[in-house]
C-alpha positions in Angstrom: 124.8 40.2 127.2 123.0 42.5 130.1 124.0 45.6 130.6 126.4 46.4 132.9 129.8 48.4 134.1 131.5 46.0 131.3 129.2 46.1 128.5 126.2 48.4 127.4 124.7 48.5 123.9 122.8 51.2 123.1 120.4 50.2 120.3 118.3 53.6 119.9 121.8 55.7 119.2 121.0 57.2 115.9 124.2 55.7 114.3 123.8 52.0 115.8 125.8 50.2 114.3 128.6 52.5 114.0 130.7 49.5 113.1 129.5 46.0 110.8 129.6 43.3 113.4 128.2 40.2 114.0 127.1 39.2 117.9 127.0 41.6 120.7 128.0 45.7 120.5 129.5 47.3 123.5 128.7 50.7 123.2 130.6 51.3 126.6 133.8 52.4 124.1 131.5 54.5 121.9 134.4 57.0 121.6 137.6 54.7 121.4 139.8 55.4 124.6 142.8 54.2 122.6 142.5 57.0 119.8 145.6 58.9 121.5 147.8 55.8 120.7 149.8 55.9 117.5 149.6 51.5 118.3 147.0 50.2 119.2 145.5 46.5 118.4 142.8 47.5 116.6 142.4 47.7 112.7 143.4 51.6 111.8 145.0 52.9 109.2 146.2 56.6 108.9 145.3 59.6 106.6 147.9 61.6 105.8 147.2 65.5 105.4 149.5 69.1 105.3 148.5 69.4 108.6 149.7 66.1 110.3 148.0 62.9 110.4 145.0 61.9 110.9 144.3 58.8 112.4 140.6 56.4 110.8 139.3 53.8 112.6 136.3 53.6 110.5 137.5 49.4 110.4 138.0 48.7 113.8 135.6 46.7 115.7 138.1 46.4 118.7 136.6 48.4 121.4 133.5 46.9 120.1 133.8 43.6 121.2 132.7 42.7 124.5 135.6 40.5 125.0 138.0 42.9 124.7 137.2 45.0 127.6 140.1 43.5 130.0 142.7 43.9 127.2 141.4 47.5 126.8 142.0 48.2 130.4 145.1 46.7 130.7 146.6 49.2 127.6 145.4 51.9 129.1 147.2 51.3 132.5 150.1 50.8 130.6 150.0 54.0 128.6 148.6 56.4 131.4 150.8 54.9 134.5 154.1 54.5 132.3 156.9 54.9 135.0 
């Protein structure tokens, strides 16, 4: 894929890959916009600690994939425009 307002893959980032996966890396998500979610549809699990919970996403290729971008926006419509 090219780079573009829907994908960008930045191959020089020091920890490229951040994730193992095969095929095209959309670095557009680097930082997940989802994190704030308790549900989300990507693969997390959570660590639990005195102070609360945290939550590791160290599995999750979801923001990742360039075809997931729509679905992405969609979920956060929803979860910043709740009425």
């Amino acid at each position: 894929m090219n780079n573009s307002e829907r994908f960008f893959e930045n191959s020089e980032c020091r920890y490229f890959p951040c994730h193992k996966l095969e095929g095209d890396f959309n670095c557009l998500f680097c930082y997940c916009p989802m994190y704030f979610l308790d549900k989300c549809p990507g693969n997390h699990t959570w660590i639990e600690k005195e102070e609360g919970r945290i939550k590791n996403c160290i599995d999750c290729t979801f923001p990742h994939r360039p075809e997931n971008y729509d679905a992405i926006m969609q979920i956060l419509k929803k979860a910043c425009y709740k009425s």
